[in-house]
NUTOR-894500 format. One record per residue (C-alpha): x, y, z. Coordinates in steps of 0.5 Angstrom, whole numbers, plus 2048, in hexadecimal, padded with zeros to 3 digits. Layout:
REM NUTOR-894500
XYZ;...
//
This chain:
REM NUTOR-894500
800800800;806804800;8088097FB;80C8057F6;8148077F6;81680E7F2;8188157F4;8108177F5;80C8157FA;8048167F9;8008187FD;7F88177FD;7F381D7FD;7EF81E802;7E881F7FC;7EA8177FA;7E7814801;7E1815805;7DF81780C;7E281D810;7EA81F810;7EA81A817;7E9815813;7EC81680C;7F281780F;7F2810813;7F080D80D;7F580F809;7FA80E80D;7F880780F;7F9806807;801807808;80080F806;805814808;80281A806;7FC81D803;7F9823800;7F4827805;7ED829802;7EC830805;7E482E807;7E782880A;7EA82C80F;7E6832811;7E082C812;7E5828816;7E582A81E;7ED82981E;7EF83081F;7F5831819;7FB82F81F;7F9829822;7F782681A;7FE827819;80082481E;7FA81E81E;7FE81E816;80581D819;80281781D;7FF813817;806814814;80281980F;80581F80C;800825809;803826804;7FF82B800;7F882F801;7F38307FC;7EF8357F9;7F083B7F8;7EC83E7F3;7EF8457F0;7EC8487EA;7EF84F7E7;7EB8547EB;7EA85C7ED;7EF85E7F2;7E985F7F6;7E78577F7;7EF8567F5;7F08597FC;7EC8537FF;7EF84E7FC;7F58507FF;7F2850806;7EF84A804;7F6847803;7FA849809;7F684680D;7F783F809;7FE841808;7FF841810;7FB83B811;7FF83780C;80583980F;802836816;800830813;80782F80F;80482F808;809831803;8048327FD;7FD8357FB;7F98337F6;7F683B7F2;7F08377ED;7ED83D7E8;7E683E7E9;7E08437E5;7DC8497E9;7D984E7E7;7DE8537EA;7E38507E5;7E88537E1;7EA84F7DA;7F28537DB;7F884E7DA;7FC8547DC;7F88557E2;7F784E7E4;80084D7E5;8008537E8;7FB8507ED;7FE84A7ED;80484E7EF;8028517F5;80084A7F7;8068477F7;80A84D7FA;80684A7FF;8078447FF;80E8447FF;80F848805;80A841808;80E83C805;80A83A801;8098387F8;80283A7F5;8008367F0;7FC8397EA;7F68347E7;7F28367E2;7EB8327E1;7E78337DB;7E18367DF;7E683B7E1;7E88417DE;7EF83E7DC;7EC8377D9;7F38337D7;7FA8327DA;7FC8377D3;7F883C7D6;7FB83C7DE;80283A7D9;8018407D7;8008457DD;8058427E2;80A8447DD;80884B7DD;80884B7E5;80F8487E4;80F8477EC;8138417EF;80E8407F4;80983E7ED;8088397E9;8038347E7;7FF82F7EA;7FE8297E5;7F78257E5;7F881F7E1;7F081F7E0;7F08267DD;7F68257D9;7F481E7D5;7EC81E7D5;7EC8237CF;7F081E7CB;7F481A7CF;7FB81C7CC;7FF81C7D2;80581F7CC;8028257D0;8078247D6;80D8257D1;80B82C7D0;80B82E7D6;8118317DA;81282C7E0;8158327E4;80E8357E4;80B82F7E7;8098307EE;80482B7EF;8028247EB;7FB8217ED;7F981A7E9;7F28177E7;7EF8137E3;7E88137DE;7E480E7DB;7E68117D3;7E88177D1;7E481D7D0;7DE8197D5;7DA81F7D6;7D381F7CF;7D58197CE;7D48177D5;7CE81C7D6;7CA81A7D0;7CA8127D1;7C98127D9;7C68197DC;7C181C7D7;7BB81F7DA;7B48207D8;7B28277D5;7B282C7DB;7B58287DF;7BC82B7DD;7C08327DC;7C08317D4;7BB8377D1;7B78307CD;7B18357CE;7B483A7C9;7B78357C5;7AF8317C3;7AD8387C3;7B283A7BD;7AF8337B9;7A88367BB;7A983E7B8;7AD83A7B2;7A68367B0;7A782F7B2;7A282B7B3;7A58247B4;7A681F7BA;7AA8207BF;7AD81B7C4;7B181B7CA;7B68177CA;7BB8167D1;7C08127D2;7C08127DA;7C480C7DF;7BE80E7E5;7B880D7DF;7BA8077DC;7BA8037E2;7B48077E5;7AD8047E5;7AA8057DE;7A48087E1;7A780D7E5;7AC8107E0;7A68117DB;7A38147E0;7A88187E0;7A98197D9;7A281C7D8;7A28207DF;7A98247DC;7A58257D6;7A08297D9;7A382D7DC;7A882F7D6;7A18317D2;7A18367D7;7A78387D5;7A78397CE;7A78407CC;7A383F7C5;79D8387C8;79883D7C7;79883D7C0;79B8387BE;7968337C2;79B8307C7;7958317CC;79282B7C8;7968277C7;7988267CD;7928267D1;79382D7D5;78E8317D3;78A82F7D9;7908307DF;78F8347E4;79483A7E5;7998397EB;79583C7F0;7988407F5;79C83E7FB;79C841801;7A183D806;7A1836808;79C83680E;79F82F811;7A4829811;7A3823814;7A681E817;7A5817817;7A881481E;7A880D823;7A980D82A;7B180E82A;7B1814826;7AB816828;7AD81A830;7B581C82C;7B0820826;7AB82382B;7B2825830;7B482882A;7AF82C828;7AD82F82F;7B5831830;7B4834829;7AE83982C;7A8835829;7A383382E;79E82D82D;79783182C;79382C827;791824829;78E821823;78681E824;787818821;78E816820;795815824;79781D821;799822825;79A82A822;7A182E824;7A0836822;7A483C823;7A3842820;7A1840818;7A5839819;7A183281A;7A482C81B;79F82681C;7A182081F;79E81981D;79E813820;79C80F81B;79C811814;79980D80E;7A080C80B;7A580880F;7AB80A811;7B2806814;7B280681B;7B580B821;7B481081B;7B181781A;7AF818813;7AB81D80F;7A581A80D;7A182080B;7A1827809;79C82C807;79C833803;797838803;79483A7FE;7908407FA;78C83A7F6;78C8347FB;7878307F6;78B8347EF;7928317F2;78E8297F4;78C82A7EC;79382C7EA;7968267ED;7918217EA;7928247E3;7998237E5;79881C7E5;79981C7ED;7928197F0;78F81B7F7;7918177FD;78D813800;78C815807;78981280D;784817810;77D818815;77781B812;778820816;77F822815;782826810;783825808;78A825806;78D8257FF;7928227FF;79681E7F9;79E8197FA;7A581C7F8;7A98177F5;7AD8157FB;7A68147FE;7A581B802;79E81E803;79D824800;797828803;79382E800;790833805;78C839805;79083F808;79084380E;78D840815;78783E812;78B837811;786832812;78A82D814;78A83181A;78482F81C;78782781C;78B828823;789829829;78C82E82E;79082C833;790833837;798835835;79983B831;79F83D82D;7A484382F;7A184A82D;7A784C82A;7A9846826;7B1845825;7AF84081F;7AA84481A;7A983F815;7AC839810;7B083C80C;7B2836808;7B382E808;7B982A805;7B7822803;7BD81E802;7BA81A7FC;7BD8137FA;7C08147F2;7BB8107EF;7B48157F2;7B981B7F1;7B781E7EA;7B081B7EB;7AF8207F2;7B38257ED;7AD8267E8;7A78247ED;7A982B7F1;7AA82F7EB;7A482C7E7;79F82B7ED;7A18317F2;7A48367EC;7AA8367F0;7B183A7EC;7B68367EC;7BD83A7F0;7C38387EE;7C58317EE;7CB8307F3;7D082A7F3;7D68297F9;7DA8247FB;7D8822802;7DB81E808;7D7817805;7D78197FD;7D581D7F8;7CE8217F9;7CA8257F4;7C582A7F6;7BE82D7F3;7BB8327F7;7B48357F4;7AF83B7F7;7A883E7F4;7A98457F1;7A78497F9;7AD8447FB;7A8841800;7A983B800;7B08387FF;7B28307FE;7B882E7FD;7BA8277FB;7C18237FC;7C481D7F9;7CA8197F8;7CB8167F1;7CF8107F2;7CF80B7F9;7D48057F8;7D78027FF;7D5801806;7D9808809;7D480C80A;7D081280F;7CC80D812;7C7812811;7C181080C;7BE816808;7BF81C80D;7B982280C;7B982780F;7B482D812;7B7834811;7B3839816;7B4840815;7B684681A;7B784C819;7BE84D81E;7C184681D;7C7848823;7C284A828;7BD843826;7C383F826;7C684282E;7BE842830;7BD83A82E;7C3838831;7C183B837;7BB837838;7BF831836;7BE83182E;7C482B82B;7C7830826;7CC82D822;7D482F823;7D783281D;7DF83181E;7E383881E;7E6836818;7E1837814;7E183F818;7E783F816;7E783E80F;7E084480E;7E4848812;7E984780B;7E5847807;7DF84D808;7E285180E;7DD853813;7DC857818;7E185481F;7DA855823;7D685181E;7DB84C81D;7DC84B824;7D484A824;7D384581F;7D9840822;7D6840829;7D083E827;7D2839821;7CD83E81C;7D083D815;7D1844810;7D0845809;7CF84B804;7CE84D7FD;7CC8547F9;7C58547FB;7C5853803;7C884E809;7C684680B;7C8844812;7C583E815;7C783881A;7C583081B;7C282C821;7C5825821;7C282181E;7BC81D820;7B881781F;7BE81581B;7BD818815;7B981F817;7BC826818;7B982D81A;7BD832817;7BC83A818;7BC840813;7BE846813;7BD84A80C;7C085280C;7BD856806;7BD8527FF;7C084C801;7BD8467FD;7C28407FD;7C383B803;7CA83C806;7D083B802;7D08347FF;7D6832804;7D183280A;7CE82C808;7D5828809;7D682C80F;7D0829812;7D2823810;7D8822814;7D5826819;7CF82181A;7D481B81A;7D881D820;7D281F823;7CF818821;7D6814824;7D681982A;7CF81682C;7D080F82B;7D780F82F;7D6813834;7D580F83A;7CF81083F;7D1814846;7D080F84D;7CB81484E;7C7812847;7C980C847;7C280984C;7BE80C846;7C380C840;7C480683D;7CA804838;7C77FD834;7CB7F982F;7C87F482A;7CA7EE82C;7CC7E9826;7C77E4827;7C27E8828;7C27E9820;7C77E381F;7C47E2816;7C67E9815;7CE7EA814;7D37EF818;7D27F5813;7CB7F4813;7CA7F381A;7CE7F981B;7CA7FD817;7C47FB81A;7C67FC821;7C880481E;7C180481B;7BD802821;7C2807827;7C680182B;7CD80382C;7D17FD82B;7D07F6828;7D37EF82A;7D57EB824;7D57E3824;7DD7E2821;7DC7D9822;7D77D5820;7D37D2827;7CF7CD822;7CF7C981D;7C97CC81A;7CA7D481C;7CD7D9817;7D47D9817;7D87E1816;7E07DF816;7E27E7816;7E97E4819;7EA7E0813;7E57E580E;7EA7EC80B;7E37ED807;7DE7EC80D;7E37F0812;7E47F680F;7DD7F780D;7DC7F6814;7E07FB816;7DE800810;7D77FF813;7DA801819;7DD807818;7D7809814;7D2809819;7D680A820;7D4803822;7DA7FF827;7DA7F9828;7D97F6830;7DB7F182F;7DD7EA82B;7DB7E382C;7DC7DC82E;7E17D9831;7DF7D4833;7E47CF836;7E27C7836;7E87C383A;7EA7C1833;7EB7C9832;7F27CD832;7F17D5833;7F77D682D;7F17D4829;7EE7DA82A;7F37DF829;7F27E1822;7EA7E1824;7ED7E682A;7F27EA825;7EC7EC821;7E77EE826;7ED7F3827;7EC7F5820;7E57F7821;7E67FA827;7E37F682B;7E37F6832;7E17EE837;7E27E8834;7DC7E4836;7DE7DD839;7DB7D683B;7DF7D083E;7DA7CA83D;7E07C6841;7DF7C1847;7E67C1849;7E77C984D;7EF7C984D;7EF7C8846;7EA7CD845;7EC7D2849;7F37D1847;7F17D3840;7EC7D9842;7F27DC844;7F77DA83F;7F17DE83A;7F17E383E;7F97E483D;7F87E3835;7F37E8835;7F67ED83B;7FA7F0835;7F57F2831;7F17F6835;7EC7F1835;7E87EE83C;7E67E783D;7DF7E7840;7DD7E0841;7D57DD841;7D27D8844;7CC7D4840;7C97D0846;7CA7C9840;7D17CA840;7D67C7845;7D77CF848;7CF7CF849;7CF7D584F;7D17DC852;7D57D8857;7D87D3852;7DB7D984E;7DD7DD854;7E27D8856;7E57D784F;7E67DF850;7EA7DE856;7EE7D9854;7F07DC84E;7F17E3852;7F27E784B;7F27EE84A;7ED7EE844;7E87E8846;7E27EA848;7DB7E6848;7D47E8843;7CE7E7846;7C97E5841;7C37E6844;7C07E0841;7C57DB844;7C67DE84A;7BE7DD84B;7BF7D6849;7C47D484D;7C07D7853;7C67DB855;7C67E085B;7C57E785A;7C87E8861;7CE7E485F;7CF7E8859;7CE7EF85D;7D47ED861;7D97EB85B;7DE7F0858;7DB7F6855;7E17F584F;7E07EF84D;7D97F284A;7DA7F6844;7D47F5840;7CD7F0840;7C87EC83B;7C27EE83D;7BA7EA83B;7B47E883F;7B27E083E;7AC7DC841;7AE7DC849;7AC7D4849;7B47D0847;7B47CB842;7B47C4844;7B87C283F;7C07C483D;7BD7C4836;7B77C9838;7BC7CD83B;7C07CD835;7BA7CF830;7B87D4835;7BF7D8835;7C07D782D;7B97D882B;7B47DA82F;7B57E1834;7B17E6836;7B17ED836;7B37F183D;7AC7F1841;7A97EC83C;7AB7E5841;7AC7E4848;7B47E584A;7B67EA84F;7B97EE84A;7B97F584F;7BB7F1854;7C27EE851;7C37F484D;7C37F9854;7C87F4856;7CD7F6850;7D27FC84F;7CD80284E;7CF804846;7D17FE843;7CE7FC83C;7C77F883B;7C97F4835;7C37F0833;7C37EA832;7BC7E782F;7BC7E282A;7B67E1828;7B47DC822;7AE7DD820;7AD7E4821;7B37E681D;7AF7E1818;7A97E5818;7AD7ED817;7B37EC816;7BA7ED81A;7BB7F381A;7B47F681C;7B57F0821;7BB7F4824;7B77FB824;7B17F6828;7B77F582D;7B97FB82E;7B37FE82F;7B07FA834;7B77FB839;7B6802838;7AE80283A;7B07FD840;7B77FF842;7B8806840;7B1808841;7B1804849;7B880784B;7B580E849;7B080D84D;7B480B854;7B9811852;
//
């Protein structure tokens, strides 16, 4: 995995891999790199403060040994002043972090000059700079630049003529155009101060690549296909028109729903055409009876669909955010939040389904001038009401589906909304003077099939104009934005997919959405919400750093946005600030908007990453941070023990343990039974590094490893790369039986295993099936002292320990380290008569905490305050009928309902 032996030593950048700059740079130097190429963003949405990354760096054994971008463009003296400022500060941030080359990309504004002269003159400046750093630029033309080619930055670098100047060549950008790299031999090698290398599929790719895999359906894109069909139709023409488009997603969609697409597009195009109304268009496509788009005044409500888990987490969320509960629905688990013009419904049981433990946008709903023009609109779209279960006496609500399965409500204006009348009061009331006024936009992360589709029913059905489309490198890939407003800017929708998914690496975090309130004073909303205990997501200084770079901003209110992690954007027209909640439910996030005078974006694109990162610190800060003692009688850690889901392998059984909110997972690495499955992670590269991939992924650790189980024909070195592995997944306990007759043989080998293991950092927590020939508490308790090890302990599995009629009292006096976690699960009191029946109990049929008749509170009161619960529940039937992992899901709730809930009530 080295660099291969030469004068050079390649460095990987930081834009090939994905997640944060913490994990790129583990994972480069993992690889066997020795340096790497820095990506300015992955920087300021890192927390790392710029010395402690140089030193984080030094210790992988990584240098940086270049920086990009910098985009420079010939500009007024003016705007060249800021572009000065802007470089002294990354010059001496280069020069904290040892970097000795920075990468100038030539870029396209509207304020740019098309000067040569006055571009060298500039480039310069800068490198006078530079040199006075340390530091080599690198010049990049790029075709979208204002200097397209390498002959262009040739050209200009020479009239600089400053040794702090040269060239940065891209392989890609030199060879796409027609893949002669007899190019290199024309340029001077003294010039070059940066090479950077990658590949293509073919040269040229781009029309090619477009025109047979990414068409779009008319009005769909940014090509004036309106002014090209009303060319041909002023000319006369009067033939047949077919659409033809080649698209990857179409082509492996359902036919149906692509048509409809295709019909839906073509309507809306007629309502483009310039010429339709003389030359019959109105006909041929079957418009003449639509409805004008009817005007919107806002959205009147979103809703959320809910359960039990995410349920309290939502409702904390938004009463710390000002809402109050003031509406109960008559009929239906639905429940109405309000403050000022913003309504948030919250629902219980939705008529969609929804994943588990999750919050997620089932509906929402827009007033409209026309409710029933807008209703026919949709229809005449090819979008059909929504079936919608109500009493006789409730409101009717027209609605119609987005293709990702969104309700989308019409509502008459103003506070005669007759959906009101649905909800009961519940005696509260909304604060007079609301720090929230209304919702300013929602943004749905679509998946890359429902994206165009969503794209098109927005703009045809609610009349939406599309903004500028946004593409941004993000920590988890690349992610294209579409954004899209009514013409009063009332209602606002964005909308975010990523392309292309391959691997199993990932967020751990499906389609967020997110609810953009808005305020008028973002900085006083975000130091109030903080003060009645609003999560506010932590924005790194990094990030502020680099603003202040980039824009200079007054110091008060720069300090202001820092301390409250309120994010800052600017353009011609007017400012944007806003910040985030951590995210709830697993998926949902409130977000709060400023907007000064004309403002009419969402941020700056690179806000999107920025709370990516953010988010996944906040998610791995949450699962690893331990409970206090004092929590603890109320505050559980679970983990997922293996048997427990035994059908679905280690990744899978990872994701499933993310997905329904344990913190750990117990993964079963030998084979008990002859008819069990069988993951050999010590011996499978393949299925041990998708393992630790989920791991990372999702910020699930592993509890624990099982089994060694030593039978008196059985060695503890047997098991040594079992333990090794267990090391490598970070596991913590090794679970142990000894099913032997003879005690000093056994006790022996315990404590020789527990020496094997003692290296690793791995403790040997022995267990005490009441079949085997270590049957009980006292039993196990004499193994222990006779091995008087260190890192031995003991584990209670509550079924076992029940089963063998052990003392609770007994237990109370034994040593409080030898418990380091627990298997937690209820059973029928009465014991078994038969080893058989207590073997099938054990491995089949366990129940759910306060489904049987074990003491569970009394052995668990007996245990350390705080260790972990790991569930362990094999229930065979069940998992036949829903499958392993809601099984899992199942699991953890009961233990929450009947351990969480009764330890909090005696707190």
């Amino acid at each position: 995995m080295n660099s291969p032996p030469g004068p050079h030593s390649i460095a990987i950048s930081t834009v090939c891999l994905a997640g944060t700059l913490e994990d790129k740079l583990g994972a480069a130097a993992a690889a066997g790199f020795t340096s790497v190429e820095l990506i300015e963003y992955d920087l300021v949405m890192s927390s790392w403060s710029p010395r402690r990354l140089a030193e984080e760096a030094a210790g992988m054994g990584l240098s940086i040994e270049a920086y990009q971008p910098f985009h420079v463009e010939a500009t007024s003296p003016t705007a060249f002043h800021a572009t000065l400022r802007r470089a002294e500060s990354k010059l001496e941030l280069l020069s904290e972090l040892g970097v000795r080359v920075m990468v100038c990309c030539a870029t396209r504004t509207a304020d740019g000059i098309d000067d040569d002269d006055l571009a060298a003159e500039q480039l310069r400046s800068l490198a006078e700079r530079a040199e006075a750093h340390g530091v080599r630029l690198a010049y990049e033309a790029v075709p979208w630049g204002r200097l397209r080619t390498h002959e262009d930055a040739l050209r200009v670098v020479r009239k600089a003529d400053h040794p702090a100047l040269g060239l940065c060549l891209d392989s890609f950008h030199l060879l796409s155009p027609e893949n002669d790299s007899s190019a290199v031999e024309r340029i001077p090698v003294d010039l070059v101060s940066h090479v950077q290398l990658a590949d293509a599929f073919r040269p040229n790719p781009d029309v090619r690549e477009w025109s047979l895999h990414y068409r779009m359906f008319p009005g769909q894109g940014a090509l004036d296909v309106a002014g090209f069909v009303d060319r041909l139709l002023v000319k006369g023409y009067a033939g047949s028109i077919a659409l033809e488009v080649f698209n990857d997603v179409y082509q492996q969609e359902d036919p149906r729903h692509a048509a409809t697409d295709a019909m839906r597009s073509l309507f809306a195009f007629a309502e483009a055409l310039d010429s339709r109304a003389s030359f019959g268009i109105p006909e041929r496509f079957g418009t003449e009876d639509l409805p004008a788009v009817p005007e919107l005044g806002g959205f009147a409500f979103a809703e959320l669909a809910l359960d039990d888990v995410s349920s309290p987490l939502v409702s904390r969320a938004l009463a710390s955010l000002g809402f109050a509960h003031v509406g109960r629905h008559r009929s239906k688990p639905v429940e109405l939040w309000e403050q000022g013009g913003a309504r948030v419904l919250l629902n219980l049981a939705p008529e969609r389904s929804i994943t588990p433990a999750t919050a997620s946008i089932s509906a929402l709903a827009v007033e409209s001038a026309d409710p029933d023009a807008s209703m026919r609109r949709a229809e005449r779209m090819l979008a059909p009401e929504l079936a919608r279960r109500r009493a006789p006496d409730e409101a009717t609500l027209s609605g119609v589906a987005v293709p990702d399965g969104t309700a989308l409500f019409f509502c008459a204006p103003g506070t005669g909304n007759s959906w009101r009348d649905d909800f009961d009061p519940t005696g509260r009331t909304a604060e007079p003077s609301p720090l929230l006024t209304g919702i300013d936009h929602v943004s749905i992360t679509e998946s890359v099939d429902d994206f165009d589709q969503s794209t098109l029913f927005f703009r045809s059905v609610l009349g939406l104009v599309p903004g500028e489309a946004t593409e941004v490198t993000a920590p988890f890939g690349l992610i294209r934005g579409w954004s899209a407003s009514d013409p009063g800017r009332n209602v606002r929708v964005t909308l975010n997919t990523t392309a292309l998914r391959r691997g199993d690496w990932a967020p751990g975090v499906s389609s967020p959405q997110v609810i953009a309130f808005a305020t008028e004073d973002a900085i006083r909303c975000a130091k109030v919400l903080r003060e009645r205990g609003a999560r506010i997501l932590e924005i790194p200084r990094n990030y502020y750093d680099d603003l202040d770079a980039r824009m200079p901003l007054p110091a008060e209110l720069l300090t202001a946005l820092r301390e409250n992690s309120v994010v800052y954007d600017r353009d011609s027209r007017g400012e944007y600030l806003h910040f985030f909640t951590e995210m709830l439910g697993s998926r949902v996030i409130f977000e709060v908007v400023q907007r000064v005078e004309g403002y009419d974006g969402y941020g700056d694109p690179h806000s999107i990453p920025l709370r990516m990162a953010a988010h996944r610190r906040q998610r791995l800060r949450m699962l690893a941070s331990a409970p206090t003692v004092a929590e603890a009688d109320h505050f559980h850690r679970y983990s997922l023990a293996h048997l427990t889901a035994l059908s679905l392998s280690p990744p899978e059984l990872v994701d499933a343990a993310a997905a329904a909110g344990y913190r750990y997972v117990g993964l079963r690495m030998t084979k008990v039974t002859a008819q069990e499955p069988y993951y050999p992670l010590p011996y499978d590269p393949a299925l041990m590094r998708a393992t630790k991939t989920h791991l990372a992924a999702t910020g699930i650790e592993v509890l624990d490893i099982e089994l060694a189980r030593m039978t008196s024909g059985d060695s503890p070195r047997d098991y040594l790369r079992f333990l090794e592995a267990g090391a490598e997944l970070g596991a913590r306990h090794v679970i142990t039986q000894l099913p032997d007759a003879d005690f000093s043989r056994k006790a022996a080998r315990f404590a020789e295993l527990c020496q094997l293991a003692a290296p690793l950092g791995l403790t040997i927590d022995l267990e005490f099936p009441s079949w085997t020939e270590t049957p009980n508490l006292t039993e196990a308790s004499r193994v222990l002292r006779s091995a008087d090890q260190p890192n031995a302990g003991m584990l209670i599995d509550l079924l076992h320990f029940a089963r063998s009629r052990s003392s609770v009292d007994e237990l109370r006096e034994l040593p409080r380290e030898w418990f380091r976690f627990v298997h937690v699960c209820d059973a029928p009191a009465e014991i078994p008569a038969t080893t058989a029946e207590l073997i099938h109990t054990a491995r089949f049929e366990r129940l759910f905490p306060g489904e049987g008749g074990i003491d569970m509170h009394g052995i668990l009161a007996a245990l350390p305050v705080g260790i972990p619960y790991a569930l362990e529940i094999p229930r065979a039937m069940l998992v036949a009928q829903v499958g392993a992992k809601e099984h899992a899901r199942l699991a953890i709730d009961a233990a929450r309902r009947y351990l969480d809930a009764a330890a909090a009530m005696t707190a």
